[in-house]
PDB file of the backbone (N, CA, C, O) and the ligand in Angstrom, with CONECT records:
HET     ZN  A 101       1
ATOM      1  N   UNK A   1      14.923-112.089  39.884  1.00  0.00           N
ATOM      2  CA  UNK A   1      15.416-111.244  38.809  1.00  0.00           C
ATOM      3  C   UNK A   1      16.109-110.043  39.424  1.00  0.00           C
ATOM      4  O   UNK A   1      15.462-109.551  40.349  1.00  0.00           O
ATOM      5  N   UNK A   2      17.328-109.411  39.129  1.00  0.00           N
ATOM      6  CA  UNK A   2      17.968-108.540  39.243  1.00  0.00           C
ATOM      7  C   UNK A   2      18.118-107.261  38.473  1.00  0.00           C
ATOM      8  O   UNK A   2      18.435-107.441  37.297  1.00  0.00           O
ATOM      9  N   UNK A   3      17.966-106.002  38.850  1.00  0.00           N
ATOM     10  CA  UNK A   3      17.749-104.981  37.907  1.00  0.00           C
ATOM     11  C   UNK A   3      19.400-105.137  37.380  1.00  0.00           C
ATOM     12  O   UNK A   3      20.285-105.612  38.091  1.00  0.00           O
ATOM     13  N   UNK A   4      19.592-104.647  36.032  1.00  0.00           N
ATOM     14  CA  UNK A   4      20.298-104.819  35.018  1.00  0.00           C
ATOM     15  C   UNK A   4      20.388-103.476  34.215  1.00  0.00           C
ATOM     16  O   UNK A   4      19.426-103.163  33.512  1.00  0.00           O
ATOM     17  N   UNK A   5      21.446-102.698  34.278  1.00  0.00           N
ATOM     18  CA  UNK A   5      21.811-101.624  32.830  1.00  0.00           C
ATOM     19  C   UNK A   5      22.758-101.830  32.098  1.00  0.00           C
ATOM     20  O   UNK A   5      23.812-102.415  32.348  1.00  0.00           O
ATOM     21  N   UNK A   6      22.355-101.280  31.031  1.00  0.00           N
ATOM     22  CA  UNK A   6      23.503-101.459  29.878  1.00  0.00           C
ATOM     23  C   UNK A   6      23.926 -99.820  29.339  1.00  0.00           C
ATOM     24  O   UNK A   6      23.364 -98.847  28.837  1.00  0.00           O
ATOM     25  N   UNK A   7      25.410-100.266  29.841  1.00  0.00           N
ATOM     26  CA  UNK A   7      25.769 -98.728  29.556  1.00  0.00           C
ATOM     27  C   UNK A   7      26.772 -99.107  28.747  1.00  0.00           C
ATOM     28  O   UNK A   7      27.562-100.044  28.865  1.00  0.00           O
ATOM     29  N   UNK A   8      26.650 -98.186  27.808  1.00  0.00           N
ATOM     30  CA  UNK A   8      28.299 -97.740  26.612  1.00  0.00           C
ATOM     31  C   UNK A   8      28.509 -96.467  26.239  1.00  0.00           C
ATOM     32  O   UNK A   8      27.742 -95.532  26.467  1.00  0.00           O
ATOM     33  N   UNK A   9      29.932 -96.394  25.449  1.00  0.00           N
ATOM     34  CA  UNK A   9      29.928 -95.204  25.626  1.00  0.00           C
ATOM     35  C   UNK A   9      29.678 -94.802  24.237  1.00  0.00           C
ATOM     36  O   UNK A   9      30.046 -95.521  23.308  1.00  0.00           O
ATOM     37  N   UNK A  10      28.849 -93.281  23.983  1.00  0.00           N
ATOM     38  CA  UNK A  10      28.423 -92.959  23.280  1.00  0.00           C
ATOM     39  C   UNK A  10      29.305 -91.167  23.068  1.00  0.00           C
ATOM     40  O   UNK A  10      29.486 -90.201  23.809  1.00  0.00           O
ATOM     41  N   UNK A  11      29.537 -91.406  22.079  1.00  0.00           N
ATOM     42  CA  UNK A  11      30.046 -90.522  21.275  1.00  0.00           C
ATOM     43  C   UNK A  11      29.093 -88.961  21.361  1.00  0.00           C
ATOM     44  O   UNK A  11      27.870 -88.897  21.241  1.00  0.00           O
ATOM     45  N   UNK A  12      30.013 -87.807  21.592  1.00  0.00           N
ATOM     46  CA  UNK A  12      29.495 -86.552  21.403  1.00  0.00           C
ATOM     47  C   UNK A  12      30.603 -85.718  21.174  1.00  0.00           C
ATOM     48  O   UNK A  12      31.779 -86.068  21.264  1.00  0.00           O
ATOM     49  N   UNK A  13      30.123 -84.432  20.829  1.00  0.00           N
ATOM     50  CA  UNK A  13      31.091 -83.724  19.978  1.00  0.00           C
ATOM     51  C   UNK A  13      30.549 -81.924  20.780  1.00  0.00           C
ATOM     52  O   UNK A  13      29.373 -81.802  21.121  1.00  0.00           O
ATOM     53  N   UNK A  14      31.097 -81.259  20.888  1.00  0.00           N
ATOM     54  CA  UNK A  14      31.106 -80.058  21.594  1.00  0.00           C
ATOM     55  C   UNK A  14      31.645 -78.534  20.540  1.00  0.00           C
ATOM     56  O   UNK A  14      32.630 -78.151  19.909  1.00  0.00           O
ATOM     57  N   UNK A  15      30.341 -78.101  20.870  1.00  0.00           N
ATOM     58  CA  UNK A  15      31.156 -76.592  19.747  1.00  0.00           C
ATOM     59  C   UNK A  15      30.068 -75.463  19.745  1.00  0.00           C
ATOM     60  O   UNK A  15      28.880 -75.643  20.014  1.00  0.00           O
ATOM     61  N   UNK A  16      30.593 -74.388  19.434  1.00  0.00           N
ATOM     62  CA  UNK A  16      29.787 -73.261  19.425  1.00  0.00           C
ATOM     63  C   UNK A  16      28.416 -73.653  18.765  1.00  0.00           C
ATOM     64  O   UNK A  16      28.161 -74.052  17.629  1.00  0.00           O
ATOM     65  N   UNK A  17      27.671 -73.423  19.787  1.00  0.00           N
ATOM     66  CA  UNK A  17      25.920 -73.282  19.045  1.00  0.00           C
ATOM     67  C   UNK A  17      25.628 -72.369  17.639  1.00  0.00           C
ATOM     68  O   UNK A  17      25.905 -71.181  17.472  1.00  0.00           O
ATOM     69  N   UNK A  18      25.211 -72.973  17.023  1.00  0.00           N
ATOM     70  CA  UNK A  18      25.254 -72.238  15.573  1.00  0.00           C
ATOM     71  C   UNK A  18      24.380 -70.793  14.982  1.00  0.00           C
ATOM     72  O   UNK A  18      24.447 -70.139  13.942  1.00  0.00           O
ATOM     73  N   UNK A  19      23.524 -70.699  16.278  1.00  0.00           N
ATOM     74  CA  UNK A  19      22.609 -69.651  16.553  1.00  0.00           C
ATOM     75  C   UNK A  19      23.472 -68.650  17.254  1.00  0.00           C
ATOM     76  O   UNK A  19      23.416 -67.459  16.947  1.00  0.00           O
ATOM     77  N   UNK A  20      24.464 -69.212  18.415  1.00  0.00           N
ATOM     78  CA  UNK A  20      25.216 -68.466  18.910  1.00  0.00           C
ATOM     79  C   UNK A  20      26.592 -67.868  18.059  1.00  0.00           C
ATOM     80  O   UNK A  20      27.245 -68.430  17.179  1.00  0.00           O
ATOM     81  N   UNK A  21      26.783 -66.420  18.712  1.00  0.00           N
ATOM     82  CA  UNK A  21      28.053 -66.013  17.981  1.00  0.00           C
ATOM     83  C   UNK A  21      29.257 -65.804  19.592  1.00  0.00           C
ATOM     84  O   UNK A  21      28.758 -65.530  20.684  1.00  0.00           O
ATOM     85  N   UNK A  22      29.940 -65.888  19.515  1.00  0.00           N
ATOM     86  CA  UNK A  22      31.468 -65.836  20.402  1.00  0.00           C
ATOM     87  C   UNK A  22      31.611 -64.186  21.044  1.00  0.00           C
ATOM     88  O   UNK A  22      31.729 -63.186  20.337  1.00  0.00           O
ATOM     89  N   UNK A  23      31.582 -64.195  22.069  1.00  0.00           N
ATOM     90  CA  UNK A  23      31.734 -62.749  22.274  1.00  0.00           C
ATOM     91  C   UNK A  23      32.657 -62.263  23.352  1.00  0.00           C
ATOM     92  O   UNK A  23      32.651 -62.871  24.423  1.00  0.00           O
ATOM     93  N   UNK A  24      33.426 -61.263  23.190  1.00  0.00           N
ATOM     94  CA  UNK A  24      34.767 -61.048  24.159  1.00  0.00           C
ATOM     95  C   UNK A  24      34.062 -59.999  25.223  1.00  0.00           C
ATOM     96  O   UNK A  24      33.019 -59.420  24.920  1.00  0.00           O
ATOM     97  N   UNK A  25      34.829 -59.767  26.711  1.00  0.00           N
ATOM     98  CA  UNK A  25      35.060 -58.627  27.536  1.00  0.00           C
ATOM     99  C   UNK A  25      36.101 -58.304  27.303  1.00  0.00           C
ATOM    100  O   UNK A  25      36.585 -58.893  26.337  1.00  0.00           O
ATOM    101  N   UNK A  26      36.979 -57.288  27.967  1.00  0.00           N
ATOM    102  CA  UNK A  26      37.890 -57.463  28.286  1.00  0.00           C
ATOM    103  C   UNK A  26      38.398 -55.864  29.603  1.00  0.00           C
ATOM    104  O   UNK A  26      37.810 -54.803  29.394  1.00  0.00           O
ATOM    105  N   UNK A  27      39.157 -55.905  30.473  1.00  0.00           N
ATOM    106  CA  UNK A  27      39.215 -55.037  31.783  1.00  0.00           C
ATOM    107  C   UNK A  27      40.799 -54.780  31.558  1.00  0.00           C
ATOM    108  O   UNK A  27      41.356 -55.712  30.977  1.00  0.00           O
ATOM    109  N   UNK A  28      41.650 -53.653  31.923  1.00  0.00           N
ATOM    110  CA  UNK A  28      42.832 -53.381  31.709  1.00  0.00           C
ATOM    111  C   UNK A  28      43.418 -53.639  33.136  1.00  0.00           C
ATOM    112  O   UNK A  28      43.071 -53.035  34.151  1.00  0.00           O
ATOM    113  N   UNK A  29      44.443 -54.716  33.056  1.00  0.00           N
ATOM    114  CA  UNK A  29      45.285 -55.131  34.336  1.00  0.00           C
ATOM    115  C   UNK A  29      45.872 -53.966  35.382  1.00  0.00           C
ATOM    116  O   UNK A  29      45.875 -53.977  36.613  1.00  0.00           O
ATOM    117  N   UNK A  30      46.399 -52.895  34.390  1.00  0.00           N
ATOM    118  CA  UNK A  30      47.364 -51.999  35.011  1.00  0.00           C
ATOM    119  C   UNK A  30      46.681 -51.352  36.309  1.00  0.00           C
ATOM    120  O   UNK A  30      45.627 -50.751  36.099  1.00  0.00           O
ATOM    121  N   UNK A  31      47.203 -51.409  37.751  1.00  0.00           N
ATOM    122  CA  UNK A  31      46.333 -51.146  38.765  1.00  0.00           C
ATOM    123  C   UNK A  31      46.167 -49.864  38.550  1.00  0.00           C
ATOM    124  O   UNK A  31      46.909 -49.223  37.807  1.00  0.00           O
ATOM    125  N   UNK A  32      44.921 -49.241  39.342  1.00  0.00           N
ATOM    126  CA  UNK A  32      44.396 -48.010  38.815  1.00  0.00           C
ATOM    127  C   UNK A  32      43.419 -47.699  37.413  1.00  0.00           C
ATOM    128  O   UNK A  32      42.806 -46.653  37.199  1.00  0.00           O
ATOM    129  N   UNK A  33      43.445 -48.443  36.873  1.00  0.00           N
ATOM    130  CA  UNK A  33      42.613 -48.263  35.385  1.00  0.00           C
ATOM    131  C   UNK A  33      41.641 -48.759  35.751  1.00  0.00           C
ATOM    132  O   UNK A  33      41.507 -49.782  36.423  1.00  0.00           O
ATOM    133  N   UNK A  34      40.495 -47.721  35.126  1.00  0.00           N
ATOM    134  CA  UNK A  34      39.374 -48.783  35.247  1.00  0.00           C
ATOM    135  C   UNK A  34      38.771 -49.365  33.605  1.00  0.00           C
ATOM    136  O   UNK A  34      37.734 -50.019  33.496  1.00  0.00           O
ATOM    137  N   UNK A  35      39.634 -48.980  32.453  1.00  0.00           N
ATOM    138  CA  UNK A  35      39.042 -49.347  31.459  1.00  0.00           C
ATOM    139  C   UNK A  35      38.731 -50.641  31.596  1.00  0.00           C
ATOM    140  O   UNK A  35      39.347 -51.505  32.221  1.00  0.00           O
ATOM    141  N   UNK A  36      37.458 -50.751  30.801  1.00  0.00           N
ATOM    142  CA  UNK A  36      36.997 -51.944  30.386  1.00  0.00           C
ATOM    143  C   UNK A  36      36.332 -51.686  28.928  1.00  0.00           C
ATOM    144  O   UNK A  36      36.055 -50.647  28.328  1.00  0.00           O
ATOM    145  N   UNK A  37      36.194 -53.039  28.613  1.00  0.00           N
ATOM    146  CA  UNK A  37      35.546 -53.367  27.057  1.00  0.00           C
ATOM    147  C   UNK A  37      33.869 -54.013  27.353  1.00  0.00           C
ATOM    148  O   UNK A  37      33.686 -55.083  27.933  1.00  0.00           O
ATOM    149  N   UNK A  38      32.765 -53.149  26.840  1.00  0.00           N
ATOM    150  CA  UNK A  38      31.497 -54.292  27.177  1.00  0.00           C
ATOM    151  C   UNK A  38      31.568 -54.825  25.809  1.00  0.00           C
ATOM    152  O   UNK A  38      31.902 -54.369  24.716  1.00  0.00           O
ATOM    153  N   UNK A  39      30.928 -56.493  26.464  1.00  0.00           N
ATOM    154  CA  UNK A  39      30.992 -57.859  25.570  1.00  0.00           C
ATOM    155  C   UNK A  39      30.569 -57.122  24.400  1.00  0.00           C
ATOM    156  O   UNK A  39      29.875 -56.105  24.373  1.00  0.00           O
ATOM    157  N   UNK A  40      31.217 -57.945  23.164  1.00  0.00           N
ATOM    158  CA  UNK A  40      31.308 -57.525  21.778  1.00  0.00           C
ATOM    159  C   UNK A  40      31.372 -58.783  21.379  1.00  0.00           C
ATOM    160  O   UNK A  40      32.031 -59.586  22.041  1.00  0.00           O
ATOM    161  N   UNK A  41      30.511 -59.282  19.904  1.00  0.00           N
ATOM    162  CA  UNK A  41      30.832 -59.946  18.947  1.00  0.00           C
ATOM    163  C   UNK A  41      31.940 -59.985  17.950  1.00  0.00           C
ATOM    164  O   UNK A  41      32.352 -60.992  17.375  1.00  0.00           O
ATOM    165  N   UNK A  42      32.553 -58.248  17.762  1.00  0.00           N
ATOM    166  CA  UNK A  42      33.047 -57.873  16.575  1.00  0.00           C
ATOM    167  C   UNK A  42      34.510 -58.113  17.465  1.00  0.00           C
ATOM    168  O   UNK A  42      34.814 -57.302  18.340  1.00  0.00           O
ATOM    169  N   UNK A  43      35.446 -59.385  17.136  1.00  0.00           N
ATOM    170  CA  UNK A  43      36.461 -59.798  17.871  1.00  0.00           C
ATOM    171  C   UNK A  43      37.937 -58.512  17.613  1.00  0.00           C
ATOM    172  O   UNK A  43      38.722 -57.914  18.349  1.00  0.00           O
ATOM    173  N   UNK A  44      37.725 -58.583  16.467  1.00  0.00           N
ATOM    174  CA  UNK A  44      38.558 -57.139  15.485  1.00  0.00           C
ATOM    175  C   UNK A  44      38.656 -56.118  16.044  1.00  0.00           C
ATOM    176  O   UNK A  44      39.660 -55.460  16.314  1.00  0.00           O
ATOM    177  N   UNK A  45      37.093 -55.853  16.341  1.00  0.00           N
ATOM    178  CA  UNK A  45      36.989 -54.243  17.487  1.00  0.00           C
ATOM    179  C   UNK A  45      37.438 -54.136  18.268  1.00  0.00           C
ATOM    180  O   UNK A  45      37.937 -53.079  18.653  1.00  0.00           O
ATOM    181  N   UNK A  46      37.457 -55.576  19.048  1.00  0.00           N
ATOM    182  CA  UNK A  46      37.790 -55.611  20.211  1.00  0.00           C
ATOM    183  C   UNK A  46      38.847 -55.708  20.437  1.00  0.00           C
ATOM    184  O   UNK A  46      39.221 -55.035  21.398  1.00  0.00           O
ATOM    185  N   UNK A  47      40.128 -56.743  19.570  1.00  0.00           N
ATOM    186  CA  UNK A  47      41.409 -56.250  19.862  1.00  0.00           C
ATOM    187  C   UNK A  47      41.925 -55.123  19.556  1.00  0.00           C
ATOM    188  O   UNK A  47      43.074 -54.873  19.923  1.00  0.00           O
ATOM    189  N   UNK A  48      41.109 -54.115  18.748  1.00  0.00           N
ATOM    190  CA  UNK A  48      41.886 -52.956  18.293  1.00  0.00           C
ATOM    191  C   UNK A  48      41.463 -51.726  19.446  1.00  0.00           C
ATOM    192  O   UNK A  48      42.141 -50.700  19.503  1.00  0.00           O
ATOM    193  N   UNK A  49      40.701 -51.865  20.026  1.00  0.00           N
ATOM    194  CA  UNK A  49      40.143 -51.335  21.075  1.00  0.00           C
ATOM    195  C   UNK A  49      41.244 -51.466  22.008  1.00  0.00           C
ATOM    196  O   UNK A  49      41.874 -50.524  22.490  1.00  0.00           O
ATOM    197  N   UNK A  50      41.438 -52.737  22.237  1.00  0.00           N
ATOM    198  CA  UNK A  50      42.514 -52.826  23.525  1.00  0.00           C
ATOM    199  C   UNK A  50      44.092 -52.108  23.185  1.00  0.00           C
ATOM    200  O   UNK A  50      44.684 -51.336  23.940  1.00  0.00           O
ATOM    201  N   UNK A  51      44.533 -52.553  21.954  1.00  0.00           N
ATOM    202  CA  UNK A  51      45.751 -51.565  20.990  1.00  0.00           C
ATOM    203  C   UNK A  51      45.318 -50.312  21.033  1.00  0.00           C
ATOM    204  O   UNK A  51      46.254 -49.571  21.335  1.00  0.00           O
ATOM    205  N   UNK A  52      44.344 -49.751  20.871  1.00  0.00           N
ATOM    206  CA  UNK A  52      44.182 -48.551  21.104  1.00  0.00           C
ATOM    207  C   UNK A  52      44.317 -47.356  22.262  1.00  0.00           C
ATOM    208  O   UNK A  52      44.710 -46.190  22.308  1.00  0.00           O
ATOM    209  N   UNK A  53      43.673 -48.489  23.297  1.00  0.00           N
ATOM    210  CA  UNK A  53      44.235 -48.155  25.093  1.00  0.00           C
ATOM    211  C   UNK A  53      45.819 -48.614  25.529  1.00  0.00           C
ATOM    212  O   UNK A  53      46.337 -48.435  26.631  1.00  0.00           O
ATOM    213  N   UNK A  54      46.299 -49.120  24.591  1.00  0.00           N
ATOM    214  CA  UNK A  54      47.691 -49.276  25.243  1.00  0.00           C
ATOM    215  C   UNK A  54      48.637 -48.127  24.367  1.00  0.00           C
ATOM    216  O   UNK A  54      49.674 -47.678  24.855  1.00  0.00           O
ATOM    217  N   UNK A  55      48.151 -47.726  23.047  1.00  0.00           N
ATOM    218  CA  UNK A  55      48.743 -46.973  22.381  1.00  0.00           C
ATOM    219  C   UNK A  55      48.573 -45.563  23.407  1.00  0.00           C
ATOM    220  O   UNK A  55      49.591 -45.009  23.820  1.00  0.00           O
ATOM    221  N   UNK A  56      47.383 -45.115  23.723  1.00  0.00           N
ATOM    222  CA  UNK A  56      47.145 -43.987  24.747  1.00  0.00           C
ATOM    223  C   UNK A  56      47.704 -44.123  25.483  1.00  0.00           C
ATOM    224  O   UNK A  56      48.284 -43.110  25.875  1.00  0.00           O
ATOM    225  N   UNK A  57      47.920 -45.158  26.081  1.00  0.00           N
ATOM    226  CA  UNK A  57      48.205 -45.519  27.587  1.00  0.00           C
ATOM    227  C   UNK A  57      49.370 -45.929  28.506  1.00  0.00           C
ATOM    228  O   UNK A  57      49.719 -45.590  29.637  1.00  0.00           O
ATOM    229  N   UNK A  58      49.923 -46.950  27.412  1.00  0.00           N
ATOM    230  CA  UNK A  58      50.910 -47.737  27.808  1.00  0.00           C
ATOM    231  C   UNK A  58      50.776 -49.070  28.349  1.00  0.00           C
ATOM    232  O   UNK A  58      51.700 -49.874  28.231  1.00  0.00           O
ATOM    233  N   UNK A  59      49.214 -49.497  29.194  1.00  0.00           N
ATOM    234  CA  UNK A  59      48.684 -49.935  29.786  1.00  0.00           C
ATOM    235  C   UNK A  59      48.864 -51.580  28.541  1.00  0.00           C
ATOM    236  O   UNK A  59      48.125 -51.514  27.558  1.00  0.00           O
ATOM    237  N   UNK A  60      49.602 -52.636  28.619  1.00  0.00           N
ATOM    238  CA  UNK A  60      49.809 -53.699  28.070  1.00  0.00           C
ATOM    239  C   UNK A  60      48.934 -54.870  28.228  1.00  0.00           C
ATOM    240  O   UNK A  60      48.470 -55.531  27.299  1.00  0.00           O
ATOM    241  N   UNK A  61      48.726 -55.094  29.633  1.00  0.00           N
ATOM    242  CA  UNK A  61      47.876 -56.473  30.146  1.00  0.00           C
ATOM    243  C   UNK A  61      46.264 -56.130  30.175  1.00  0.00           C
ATOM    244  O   UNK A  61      45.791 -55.157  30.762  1.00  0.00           O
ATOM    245  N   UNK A  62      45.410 -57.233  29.337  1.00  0.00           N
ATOM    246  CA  UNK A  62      44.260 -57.239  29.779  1.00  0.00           C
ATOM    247  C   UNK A  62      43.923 -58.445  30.581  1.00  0.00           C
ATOM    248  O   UNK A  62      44.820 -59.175  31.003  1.00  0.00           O
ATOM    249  N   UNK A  63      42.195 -58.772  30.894  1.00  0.00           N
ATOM    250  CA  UNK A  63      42.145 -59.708  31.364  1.00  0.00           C
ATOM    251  C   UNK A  63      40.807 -59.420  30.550  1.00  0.00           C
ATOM    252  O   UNK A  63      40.093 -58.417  30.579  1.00  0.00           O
ATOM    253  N   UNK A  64      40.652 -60.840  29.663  1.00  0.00           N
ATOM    254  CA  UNK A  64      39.987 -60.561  28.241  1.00  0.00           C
ATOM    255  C   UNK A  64      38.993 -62.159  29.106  1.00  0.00           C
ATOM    256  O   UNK A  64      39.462 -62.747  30.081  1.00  0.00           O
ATOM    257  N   UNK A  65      37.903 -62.470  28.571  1.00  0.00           N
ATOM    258  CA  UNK A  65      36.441 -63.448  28.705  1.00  0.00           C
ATOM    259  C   UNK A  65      36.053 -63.526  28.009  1.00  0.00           C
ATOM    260  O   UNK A  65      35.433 -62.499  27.732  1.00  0.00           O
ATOM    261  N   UNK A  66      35.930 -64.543  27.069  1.00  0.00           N
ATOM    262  CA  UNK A  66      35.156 -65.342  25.433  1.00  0.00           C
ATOM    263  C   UNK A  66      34.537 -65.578  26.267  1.00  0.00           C
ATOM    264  O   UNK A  66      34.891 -65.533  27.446  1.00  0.00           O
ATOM    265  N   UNK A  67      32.646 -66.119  25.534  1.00  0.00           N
ATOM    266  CA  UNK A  67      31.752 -66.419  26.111  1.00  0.00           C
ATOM    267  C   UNK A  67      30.601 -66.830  24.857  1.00  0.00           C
ATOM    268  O   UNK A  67      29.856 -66.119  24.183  1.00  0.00           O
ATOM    269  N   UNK A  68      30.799 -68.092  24.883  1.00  0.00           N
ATOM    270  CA  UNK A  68      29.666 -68.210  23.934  1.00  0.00           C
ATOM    271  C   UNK A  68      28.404 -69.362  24.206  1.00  0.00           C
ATOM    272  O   UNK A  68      28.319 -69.609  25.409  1.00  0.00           O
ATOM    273  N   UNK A  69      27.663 -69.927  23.581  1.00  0.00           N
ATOM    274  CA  UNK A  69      26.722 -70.997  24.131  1.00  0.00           C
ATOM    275  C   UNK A  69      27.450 -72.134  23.418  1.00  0.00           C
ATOM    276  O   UNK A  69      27.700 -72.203  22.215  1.00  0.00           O
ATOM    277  N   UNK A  70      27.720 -72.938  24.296  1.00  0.00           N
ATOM    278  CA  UNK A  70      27.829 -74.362  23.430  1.00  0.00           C
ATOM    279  C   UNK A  70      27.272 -75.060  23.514  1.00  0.00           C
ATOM    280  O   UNK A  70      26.626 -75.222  24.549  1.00  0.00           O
ATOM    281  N   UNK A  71      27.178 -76.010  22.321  1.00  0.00           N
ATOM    282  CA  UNK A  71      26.102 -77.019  22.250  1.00  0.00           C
ATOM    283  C   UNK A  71      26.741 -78.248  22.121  1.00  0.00           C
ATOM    284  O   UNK A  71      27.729 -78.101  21.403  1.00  0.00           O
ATOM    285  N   UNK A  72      26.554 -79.907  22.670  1.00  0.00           N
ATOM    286  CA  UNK A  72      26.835 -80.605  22.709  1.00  0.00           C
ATOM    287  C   UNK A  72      25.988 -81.705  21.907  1.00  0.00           C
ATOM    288  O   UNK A  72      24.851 -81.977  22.292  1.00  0.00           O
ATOM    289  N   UNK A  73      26.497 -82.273  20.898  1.00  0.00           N
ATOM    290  CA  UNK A  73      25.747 -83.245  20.043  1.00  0.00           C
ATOM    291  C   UNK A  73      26.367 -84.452  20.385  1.00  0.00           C
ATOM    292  O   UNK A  73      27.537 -84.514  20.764  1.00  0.00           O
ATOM    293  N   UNK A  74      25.378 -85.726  20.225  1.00  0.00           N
ATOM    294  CA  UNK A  74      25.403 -87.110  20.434  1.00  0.00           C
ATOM    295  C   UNK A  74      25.560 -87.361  18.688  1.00  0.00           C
ATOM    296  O   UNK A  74      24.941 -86.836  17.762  1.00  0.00           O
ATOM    297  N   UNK A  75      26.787 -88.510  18.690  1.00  0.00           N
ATOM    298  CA  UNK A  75      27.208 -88.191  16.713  1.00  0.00           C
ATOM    299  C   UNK A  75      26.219 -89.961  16.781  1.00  0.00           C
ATOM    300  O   UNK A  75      26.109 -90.763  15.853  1.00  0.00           O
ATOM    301  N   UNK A  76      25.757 -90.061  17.941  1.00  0.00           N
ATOM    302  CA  UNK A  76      25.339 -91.794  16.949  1.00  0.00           C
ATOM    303  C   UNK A  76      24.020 -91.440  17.627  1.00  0.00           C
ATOM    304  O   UNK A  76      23.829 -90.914  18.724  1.00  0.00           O
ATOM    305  N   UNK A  77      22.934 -91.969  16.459  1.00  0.00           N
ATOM    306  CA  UNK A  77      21.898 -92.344  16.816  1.00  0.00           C
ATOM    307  C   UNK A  77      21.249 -93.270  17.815  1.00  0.00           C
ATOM    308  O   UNK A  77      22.012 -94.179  18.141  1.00  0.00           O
ATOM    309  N   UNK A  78      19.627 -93.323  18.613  1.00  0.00           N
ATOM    310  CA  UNK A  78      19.291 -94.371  19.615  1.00  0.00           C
ATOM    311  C   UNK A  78      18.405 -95.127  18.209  1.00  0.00           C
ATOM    312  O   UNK A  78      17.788 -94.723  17.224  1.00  0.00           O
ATOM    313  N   UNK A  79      18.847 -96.669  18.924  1.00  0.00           N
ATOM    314  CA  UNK A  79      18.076 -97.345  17.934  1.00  0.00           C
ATOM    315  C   UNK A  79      16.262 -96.847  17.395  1.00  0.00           C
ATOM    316  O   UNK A  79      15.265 -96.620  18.080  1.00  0.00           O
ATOM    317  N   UNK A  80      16.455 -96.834  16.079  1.00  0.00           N
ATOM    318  CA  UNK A  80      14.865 -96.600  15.850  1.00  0.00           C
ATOM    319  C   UNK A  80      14.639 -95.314  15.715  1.00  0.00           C
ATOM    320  O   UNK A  80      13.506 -94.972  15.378  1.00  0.00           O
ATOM    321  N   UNK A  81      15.733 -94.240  15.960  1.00  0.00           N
ATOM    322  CA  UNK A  81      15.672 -93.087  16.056  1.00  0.00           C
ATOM    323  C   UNK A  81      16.036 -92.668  14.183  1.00  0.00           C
ATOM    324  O   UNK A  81      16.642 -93.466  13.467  1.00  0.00           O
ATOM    325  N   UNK A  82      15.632 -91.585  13.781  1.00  0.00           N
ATOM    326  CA  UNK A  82      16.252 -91.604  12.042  1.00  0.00           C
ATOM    327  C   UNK A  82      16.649 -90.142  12.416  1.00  0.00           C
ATOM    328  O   UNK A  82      16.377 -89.462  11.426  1.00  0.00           O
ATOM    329  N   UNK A  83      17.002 -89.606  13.081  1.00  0.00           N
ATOM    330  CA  UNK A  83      17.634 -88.106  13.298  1.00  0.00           C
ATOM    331  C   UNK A  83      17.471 -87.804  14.494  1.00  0.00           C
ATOM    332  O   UNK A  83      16.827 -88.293  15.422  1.00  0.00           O
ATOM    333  N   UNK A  84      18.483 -86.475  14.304  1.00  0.00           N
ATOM    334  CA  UNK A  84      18.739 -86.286  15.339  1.00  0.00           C
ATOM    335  C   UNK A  84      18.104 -84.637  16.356  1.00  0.00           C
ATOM    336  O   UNK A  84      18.184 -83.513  15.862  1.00  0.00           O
ATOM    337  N   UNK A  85      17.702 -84.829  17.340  1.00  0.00           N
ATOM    338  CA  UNK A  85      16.576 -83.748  18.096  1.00  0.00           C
ATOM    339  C   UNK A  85      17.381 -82.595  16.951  1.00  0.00           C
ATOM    340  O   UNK A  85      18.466 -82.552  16.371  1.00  0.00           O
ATOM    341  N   UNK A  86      16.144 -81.733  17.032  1.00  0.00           N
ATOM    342  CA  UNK A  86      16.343 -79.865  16.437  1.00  0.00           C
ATOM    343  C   UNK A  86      17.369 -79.635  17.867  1.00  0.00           C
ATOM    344  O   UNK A  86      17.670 -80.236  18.898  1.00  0.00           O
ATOM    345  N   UNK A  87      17.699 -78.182  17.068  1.00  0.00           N
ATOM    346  CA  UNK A  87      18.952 -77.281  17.846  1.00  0.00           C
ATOM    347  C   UNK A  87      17.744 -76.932  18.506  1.00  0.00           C
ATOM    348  O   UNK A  87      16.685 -76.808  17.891  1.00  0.00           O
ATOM    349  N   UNK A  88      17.871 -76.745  19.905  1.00  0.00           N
ATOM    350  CA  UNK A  88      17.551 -76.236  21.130  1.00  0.00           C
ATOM    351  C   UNK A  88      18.173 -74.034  20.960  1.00  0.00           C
ATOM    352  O   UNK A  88      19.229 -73.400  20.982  1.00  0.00           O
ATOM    353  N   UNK A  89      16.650 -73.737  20.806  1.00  0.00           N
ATOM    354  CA  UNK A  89      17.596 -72.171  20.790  1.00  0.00           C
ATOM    355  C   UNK A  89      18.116 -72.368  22.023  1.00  0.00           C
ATOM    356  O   UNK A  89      17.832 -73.065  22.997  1.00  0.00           O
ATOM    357  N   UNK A  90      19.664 -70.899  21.491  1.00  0.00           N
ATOM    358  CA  UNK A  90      20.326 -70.202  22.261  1.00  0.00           C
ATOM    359  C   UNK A  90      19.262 -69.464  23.347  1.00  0.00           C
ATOM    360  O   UNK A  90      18.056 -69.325  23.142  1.00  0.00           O
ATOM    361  N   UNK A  91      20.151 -68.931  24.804  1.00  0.00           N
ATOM    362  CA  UNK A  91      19.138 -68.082  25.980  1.00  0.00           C
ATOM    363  C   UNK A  91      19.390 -67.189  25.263  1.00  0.00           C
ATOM    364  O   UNK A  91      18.942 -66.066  25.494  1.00  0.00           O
TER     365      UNK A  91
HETATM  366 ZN    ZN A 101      44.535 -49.155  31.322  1.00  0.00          ZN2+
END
């Protein structure tokens, strides 16, 4: 007898954890600056924050970091299974 697997491919789907919310940095390019933005949820704030330092400033380029948890779901069930595992909290 020979060991034997059966592999296929199984369907999953990828997206922000639903516990999790999306949150920006962002650091001002222009050499010499040291502005920066600490991570924020409120995405609004945060671009108006950066419009706000370029309105002062002149300073145009950021270098901006989304960061959120994602979670990866399996969309088909294992046989015998009737649902699917609970959401795993966010760290
Ligand atoms: Zn700047």
């Amino acid at each position: 007898m020979s060991p034997r697997s059966v592999i296929r491919a199984v369907k999953h789907a990828i997206g922000t954890h639903p516990q999790s919310e999306i949150t920006v940095s962002a650091s001002c390019l222009t050499g010499g600056c040291s502005w920066t933005l600490t991570a924020t949820a409120d995405l609004e704030a945060a671009d108006l924050a950066a419009m706000t330092h370029t309105g002062r400033t002149g300073h145009p380029t950021f270098a901006r970091t989304f960061q959120d948890v994602a979670l990866v779901r399996r969309l088909e069930l294992n046989a015998g299974q009737t649902e699917t595992s609970p959401l795993p909290a966010p760290r």
